[in-house]
C-alpha positions as CSV (number, residue, x, y, z in Angstrom):
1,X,25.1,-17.4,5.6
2,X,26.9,-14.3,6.5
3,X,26.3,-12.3,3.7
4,X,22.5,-13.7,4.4
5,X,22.3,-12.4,7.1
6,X,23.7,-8.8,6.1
7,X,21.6,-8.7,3.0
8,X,18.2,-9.4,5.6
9,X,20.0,-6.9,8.4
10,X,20.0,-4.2,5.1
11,X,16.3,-4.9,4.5
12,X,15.2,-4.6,7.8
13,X,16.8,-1.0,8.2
14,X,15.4,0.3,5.1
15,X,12.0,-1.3,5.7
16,X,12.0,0.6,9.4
17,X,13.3,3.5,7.7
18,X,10.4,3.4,5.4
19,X,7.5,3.8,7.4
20,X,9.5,6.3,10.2
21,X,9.6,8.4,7.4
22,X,5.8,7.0,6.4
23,X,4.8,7.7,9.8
24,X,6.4,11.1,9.9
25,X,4.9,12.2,6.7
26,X,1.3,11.0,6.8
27,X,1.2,12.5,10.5
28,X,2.0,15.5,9.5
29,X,-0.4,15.6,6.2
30,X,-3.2,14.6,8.0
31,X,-2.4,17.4,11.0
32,X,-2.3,19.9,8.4
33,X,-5.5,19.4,6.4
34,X,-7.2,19.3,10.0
35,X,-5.8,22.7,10.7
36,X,-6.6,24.0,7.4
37,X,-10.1,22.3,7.8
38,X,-10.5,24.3,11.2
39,X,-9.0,27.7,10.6
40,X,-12.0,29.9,11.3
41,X,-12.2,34.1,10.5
42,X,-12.1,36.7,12.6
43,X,-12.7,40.2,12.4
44,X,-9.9,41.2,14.5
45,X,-7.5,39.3,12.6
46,X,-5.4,40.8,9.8
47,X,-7.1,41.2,6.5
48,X,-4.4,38.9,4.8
49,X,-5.3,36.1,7.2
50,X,-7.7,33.8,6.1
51,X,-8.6,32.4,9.9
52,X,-6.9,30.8,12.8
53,X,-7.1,28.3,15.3
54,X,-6.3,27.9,18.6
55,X,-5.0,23.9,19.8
56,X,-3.8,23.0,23.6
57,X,-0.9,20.4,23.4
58,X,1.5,19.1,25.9
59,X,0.5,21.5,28.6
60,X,0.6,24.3,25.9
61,X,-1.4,26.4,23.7
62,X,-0.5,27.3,19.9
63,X,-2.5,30.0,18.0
64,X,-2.1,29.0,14.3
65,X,-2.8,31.6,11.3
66,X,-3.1,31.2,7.6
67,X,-2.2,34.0,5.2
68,X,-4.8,33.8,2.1
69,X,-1.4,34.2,0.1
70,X,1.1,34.9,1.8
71,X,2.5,37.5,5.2
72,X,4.0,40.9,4.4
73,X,7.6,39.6,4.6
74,X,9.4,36.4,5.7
75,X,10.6,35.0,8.6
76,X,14.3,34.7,8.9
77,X,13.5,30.6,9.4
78,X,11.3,28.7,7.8
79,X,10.0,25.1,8.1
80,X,9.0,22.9,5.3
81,X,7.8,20.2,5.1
82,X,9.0,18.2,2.4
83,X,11.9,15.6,3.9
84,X,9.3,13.4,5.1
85,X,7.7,12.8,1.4
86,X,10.9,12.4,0.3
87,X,12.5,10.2,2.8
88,X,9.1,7.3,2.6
89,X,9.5,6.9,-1.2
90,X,12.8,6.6,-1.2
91,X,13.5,4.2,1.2
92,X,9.9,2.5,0.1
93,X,11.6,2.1,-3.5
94,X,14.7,0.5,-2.5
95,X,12.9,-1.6,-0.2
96,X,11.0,-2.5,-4.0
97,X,14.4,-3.1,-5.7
98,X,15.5,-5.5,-2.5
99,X,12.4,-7.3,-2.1
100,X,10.7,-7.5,-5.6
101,X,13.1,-6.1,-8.3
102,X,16.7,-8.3,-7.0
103,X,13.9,-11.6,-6.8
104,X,11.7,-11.4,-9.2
105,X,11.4,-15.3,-10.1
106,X,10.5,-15.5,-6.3
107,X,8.0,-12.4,-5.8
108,X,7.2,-10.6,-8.9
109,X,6.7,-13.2,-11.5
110,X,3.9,-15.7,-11.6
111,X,4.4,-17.6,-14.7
112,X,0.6,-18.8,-14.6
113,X,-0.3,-15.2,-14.6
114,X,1.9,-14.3,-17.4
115,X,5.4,-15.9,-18.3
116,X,8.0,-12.8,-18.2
117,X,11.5,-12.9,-17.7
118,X,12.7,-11.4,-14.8
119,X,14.2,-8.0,-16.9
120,X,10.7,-7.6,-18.7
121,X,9.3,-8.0,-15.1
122,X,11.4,-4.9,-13.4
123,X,11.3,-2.9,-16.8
124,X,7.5,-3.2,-16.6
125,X,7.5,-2.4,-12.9
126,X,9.4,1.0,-13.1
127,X,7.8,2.2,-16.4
128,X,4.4,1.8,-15.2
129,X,5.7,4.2,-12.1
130,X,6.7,6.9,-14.8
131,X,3.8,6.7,-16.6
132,X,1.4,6.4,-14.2
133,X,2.5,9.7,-12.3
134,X,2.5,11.3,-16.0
135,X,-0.9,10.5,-16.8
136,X,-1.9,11.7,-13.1
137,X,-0.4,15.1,-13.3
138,X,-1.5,15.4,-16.9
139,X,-5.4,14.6,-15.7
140,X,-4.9,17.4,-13.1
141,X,-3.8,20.0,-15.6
142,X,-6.3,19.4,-18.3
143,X,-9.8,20.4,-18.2
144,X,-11.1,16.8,-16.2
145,X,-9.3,18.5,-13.6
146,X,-10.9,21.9,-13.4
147,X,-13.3,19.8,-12.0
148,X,-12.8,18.3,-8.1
149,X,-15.8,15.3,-8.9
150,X,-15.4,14.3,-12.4
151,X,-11.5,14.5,-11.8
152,X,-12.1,11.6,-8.7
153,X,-14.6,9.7,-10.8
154,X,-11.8,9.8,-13.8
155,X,-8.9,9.0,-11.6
156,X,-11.2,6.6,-9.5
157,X,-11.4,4.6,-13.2
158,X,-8.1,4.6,-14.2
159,X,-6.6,3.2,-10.9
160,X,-9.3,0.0,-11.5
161,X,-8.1,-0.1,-14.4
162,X,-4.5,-0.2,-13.8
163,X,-5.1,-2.6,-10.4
164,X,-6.7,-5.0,-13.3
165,X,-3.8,-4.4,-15.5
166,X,-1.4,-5.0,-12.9
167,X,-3.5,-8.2,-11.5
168,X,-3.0,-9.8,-15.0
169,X,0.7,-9.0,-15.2
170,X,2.9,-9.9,-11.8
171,X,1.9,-12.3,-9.0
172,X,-0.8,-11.2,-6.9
173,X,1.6,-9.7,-4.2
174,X,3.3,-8.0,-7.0
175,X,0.3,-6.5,-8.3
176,X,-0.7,-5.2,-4.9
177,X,2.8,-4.0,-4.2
178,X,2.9,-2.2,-7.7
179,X,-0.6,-0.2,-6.7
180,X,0.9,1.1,-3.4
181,X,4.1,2.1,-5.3
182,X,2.2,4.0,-8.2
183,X,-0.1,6.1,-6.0
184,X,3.0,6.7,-3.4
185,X,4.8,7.6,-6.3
186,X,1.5,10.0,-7.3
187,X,1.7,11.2,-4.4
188,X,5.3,12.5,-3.6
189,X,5.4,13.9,-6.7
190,X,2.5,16.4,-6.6
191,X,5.2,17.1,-3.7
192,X,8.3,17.2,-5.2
193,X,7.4,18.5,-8.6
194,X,4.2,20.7,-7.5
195,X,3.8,21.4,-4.0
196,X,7.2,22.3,-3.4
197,X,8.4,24.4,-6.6
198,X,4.8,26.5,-6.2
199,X,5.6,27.7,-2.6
200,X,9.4,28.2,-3.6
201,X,7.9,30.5,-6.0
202,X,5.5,32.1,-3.3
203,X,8.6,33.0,-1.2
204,X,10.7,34.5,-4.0
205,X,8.0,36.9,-5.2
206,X,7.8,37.8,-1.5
207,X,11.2,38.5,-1.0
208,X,11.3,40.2,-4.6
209,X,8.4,42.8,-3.1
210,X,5.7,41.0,-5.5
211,X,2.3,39.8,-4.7
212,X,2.9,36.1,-5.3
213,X,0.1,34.3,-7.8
214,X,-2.9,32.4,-5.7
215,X,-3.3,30.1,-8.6
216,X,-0.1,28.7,-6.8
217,X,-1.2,28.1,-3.8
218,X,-4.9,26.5,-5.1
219,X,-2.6,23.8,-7.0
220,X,-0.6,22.8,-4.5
221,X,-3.5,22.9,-1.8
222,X,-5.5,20.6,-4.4
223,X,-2.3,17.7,-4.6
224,X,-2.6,18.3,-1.1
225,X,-6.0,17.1,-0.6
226,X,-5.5,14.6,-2.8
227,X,-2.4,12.9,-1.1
228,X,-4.8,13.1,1.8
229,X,-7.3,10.7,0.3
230,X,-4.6,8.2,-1.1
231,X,-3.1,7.7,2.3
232,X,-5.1,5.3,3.6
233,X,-5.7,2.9,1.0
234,X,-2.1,3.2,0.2
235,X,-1.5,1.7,4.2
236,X,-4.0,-1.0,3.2
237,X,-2.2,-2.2,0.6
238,X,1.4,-2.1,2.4
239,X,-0.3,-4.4,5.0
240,X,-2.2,-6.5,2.7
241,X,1.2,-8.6,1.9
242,X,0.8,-10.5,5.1
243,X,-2.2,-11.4,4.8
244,X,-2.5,-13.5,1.4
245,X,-6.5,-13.9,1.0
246,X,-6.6,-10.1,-0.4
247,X,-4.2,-11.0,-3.5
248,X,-4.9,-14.8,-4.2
249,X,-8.3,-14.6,-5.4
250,X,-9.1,-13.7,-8.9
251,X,-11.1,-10.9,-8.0
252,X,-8.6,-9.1,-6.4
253,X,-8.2,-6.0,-8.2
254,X,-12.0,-5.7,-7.1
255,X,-11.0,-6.3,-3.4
256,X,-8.2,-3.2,-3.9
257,X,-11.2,-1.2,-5.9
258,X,-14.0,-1.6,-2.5
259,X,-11.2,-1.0,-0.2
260,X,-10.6,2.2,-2.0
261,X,-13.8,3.4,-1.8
262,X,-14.8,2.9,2.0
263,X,-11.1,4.5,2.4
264,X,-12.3,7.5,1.1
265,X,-15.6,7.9,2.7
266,X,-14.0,7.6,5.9
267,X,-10.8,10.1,5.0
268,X,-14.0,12.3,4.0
269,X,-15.9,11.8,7.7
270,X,-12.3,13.0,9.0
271,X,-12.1,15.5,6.9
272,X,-15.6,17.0,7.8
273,X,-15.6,16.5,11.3
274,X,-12.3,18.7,11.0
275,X,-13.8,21.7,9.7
276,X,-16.1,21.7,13.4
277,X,-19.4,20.8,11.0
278,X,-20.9,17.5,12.1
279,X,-20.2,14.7,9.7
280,X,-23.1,13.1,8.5
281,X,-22.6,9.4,10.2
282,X,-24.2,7.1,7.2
283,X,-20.7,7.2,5.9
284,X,-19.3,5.0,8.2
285,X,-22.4,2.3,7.2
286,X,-21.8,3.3,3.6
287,X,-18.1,2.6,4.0
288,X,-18.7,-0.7,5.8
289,X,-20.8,-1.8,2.2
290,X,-17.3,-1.9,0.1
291,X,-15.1,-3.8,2.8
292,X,-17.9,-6.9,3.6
293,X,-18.1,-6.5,-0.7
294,X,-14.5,-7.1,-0.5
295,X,-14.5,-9.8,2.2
296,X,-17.5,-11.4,0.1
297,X,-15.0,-11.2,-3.1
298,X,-12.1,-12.9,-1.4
299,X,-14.1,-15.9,-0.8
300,X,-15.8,-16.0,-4.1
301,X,-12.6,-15.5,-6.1
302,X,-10.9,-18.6,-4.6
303,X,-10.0,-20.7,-7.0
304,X,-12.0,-24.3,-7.7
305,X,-10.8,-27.6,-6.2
306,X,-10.7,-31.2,-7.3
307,X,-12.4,-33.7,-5.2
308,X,-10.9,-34.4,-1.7
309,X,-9.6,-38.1,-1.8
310,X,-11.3,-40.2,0.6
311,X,-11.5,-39.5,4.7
312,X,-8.2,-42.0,5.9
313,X,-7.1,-42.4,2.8
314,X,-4.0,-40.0,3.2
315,X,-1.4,-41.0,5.3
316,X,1.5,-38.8,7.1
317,X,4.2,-39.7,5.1
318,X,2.7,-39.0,1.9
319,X,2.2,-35.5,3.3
320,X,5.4,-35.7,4.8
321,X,7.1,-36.0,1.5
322,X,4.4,-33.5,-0.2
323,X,6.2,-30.6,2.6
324,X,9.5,-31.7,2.2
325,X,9.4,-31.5,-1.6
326,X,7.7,-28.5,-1.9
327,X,7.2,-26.2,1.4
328,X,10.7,-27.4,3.8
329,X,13.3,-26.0,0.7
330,X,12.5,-22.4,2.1
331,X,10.8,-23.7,5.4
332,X,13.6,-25.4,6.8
333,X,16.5,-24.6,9.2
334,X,18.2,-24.7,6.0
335,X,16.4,-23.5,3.4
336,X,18.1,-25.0,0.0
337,X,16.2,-22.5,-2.2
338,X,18.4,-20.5,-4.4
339,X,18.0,-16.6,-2.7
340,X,16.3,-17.9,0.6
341,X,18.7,-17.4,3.3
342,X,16.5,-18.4,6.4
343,X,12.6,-19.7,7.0
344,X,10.2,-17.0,6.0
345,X,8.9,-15.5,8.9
346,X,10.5,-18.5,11.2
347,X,8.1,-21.5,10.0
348,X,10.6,-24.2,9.9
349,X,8.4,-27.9,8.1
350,X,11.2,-29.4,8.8
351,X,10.1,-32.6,11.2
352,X,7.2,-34.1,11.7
353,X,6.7,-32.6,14.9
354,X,6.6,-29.3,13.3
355,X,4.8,-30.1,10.5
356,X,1.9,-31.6,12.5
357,X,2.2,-28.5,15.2
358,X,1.4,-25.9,11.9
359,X,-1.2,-28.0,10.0
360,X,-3.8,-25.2,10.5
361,X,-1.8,-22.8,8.5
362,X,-0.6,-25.7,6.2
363,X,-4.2,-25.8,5.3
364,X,-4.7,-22.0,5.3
365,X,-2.0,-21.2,3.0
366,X,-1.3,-24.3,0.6
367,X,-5.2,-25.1,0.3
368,X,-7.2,-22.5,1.4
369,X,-5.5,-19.5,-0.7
370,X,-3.6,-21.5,-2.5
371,X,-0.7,-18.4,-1.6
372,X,2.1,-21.0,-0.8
373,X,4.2,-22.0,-2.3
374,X,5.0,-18.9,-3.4
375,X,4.0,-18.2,-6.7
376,X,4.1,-22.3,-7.0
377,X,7.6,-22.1,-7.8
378,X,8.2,-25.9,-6.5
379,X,5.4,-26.6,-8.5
380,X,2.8,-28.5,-6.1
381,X,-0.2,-30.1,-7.7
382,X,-4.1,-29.8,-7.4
383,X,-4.1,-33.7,-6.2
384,X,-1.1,-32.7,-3.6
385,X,-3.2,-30.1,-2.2
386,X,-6.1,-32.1,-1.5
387,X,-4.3,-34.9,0.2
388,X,-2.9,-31.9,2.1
389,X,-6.1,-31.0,3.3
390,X,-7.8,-34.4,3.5
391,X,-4.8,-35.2,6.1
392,X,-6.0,-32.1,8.2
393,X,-9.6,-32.9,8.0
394,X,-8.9,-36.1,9.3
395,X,-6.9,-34.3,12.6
396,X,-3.2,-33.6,11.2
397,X,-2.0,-37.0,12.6
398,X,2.0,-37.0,12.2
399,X,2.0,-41.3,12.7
């Protein structure tokens, strides 16, 4: 129980670690294409600024300017931003290897969705990272990528494609898991492997007395607006974990593909309204089209039910020993599931009090969306189900 308990203490740091640095980093990407969006010319400026704007903050005012290239000379400090990139994936990917990658029978692997052994399951997990950020940089370089709109449509494609891939590989959490990883993955490497190197370059031709290339800084500010875009789906899918409706249905890669979308019509109306132009407002209503397509979807994709036995006909103690049998070996004081340390999230189905007390989300989990047990690893059946949810139709009686 001890080491339990340090093994969940471990996970909690890392996950808090994960999004302070999240935090942190998406803050300041989405300050800094608003600034960029607002800069504005001036003819009193210097000719090597591009514009500048002027903020009020904390009983303050800042005057911001952008060099088309680059200044004269260079500061004796200078801040980069780059830690916070850095800091999010890696504390996002061990948070993958604690969660997913040390449990994969528990989280990763569905065996109804494809029967892998846990090393084929991790091995498939971390190559698709690799390759997916190859392909991505390799899309950007090429000639699809000369091209802002047929470069999104492209990438648009491939990522519902690889949601579908993913979807008919790992569990449904795993799958969702795997699309935030890829496109986090995407995204701090256009800043570790683009954005970065191409200003490290800018400031060593500076220093060397040479005007430094603007192909540079075009490259870097296009990974930049693209991380921009990525962000908010990227949150959606870190949430969607907790909420098990979005990745139990078997149109969920659909779900992730509509979310995407409004995501990025409302990243664009951001984006607009930043540049002082007035953001046309029918994409909010366009962007609310996607989500109720993806609310729509979750209920559609549910899978199909047998027939309910009849009302009365189920009494507490077969449900009693349904919960014991397969819900009370994690959801117990106890758990006596091999890797489960204590109750996920607290629900304890231990006693008929508190199996009675939590038939709603008995019903909403077991029946509903079918997402518990996880992954049906104690292997309830179709029949157990609906005598699960015959017993709360009839009012969750515990006599």
């Amino acid at each position: 129980m001890a080491w339990g308990l340090l093994i969940d203490w471990v996970e909690l740091l890392v996950r808090w670690m994960h999004v302070v640095a999240g935090i942190a980093w998406i803050g300041s990407s989405f300050y800094f294409i608003a600034l960029d969006a607002s800069l504005a010319p001036h003819p009193r400026l210097d000719p090597r600024v591009k514009g500048e704007a002027w903020q009020v903050h904390g009983g303050g005012f800042y005057q911001m300017q952008k060099f088309t290239v680059a200044p004269e000379f260079m500061p004796e400090h200078l801040t980069w931003f780059k830690w916070e990139a850095y800091s999010t994936w890696i504390f996002g990917f061990l948070l993958l290897i604690l969660v997913y990658y040390l449990h994969p029978t528990v989280y990763l692997i569905d065996r109804s969705v494809m029967n892998l052994s846990p090393y084929d399951a991790v091995v498939i997990g971390v190559a698709s990272l690799v390759a997916g950020w190859i392909v991505y940089d390799q899309l950007c370089k090429s000639w699809i990528g000369q091209d802002t709109r047929r470069l999104a449509i492209v990438g648009f494609v491939l990522l519902v494609a690889i949601s579908f891939g993913y979807t008919h590989v790992f569990s449904g959490r795993g799958a969702f898991i795997h699309i935030g990883a890829l496109v986090g993955t995407i995204m701090v490497g256009n800043v570790f492997l683009l954005i970065i190197p191409n200003q490290r370059i800018v400031v060593r031709e500076l220093l060397a007395g040479r005007t430094p290339d603007p192909a540079l800084g075009e490259a870097a500010k296009q990974r930049s607006i693209h991380n921009n875009y990525l962000t908010l789906p990227v949150v959606f899918v870190m949430l969607s974990n907790h909420y098990a409706f979005t990745y139990t249905g078997r149109w969920s890669w659909l779900v992730l593909a509509a979310v995407f979308i409004a995501s990025f019509l409302v990243r664009h109306w951001f984006n607009i309204k930043h540049t002082g132009a007035r953001p046309d407002w029918r994409l909010w209503p366009a962007a609310a089209v996607p989500m109720a397509l993806a609310a729509a979807l979750t209920l559609l994709g549910q899978p199909g039910t047998a027939a309910a036995p009849e009302p009365g006909s189920v009494h507490f103690a077969q449900v009693q020993h349904i919960i014991v049998t397969r819900c009370a070996v994690c959801h117990a004081a106890k758990p006596s599931f091999d890797g489960i340390e204590e109750a996920p999230k607290g629900v304890m189905l231990d006693t008929p009090a508190r199996i009675a007390a939590l038939a709603p989300r008995i019903y909403q989990q077991a029946v509903a969306t079918r997402a518990m047990p996880l992954n049906n690893l104690t292997g309830i059946t179709e029949q157990e189900r609906q005598q699960l949810a015959q017993w709360v139709q009839d009012g969750a009686k515990s006599e």
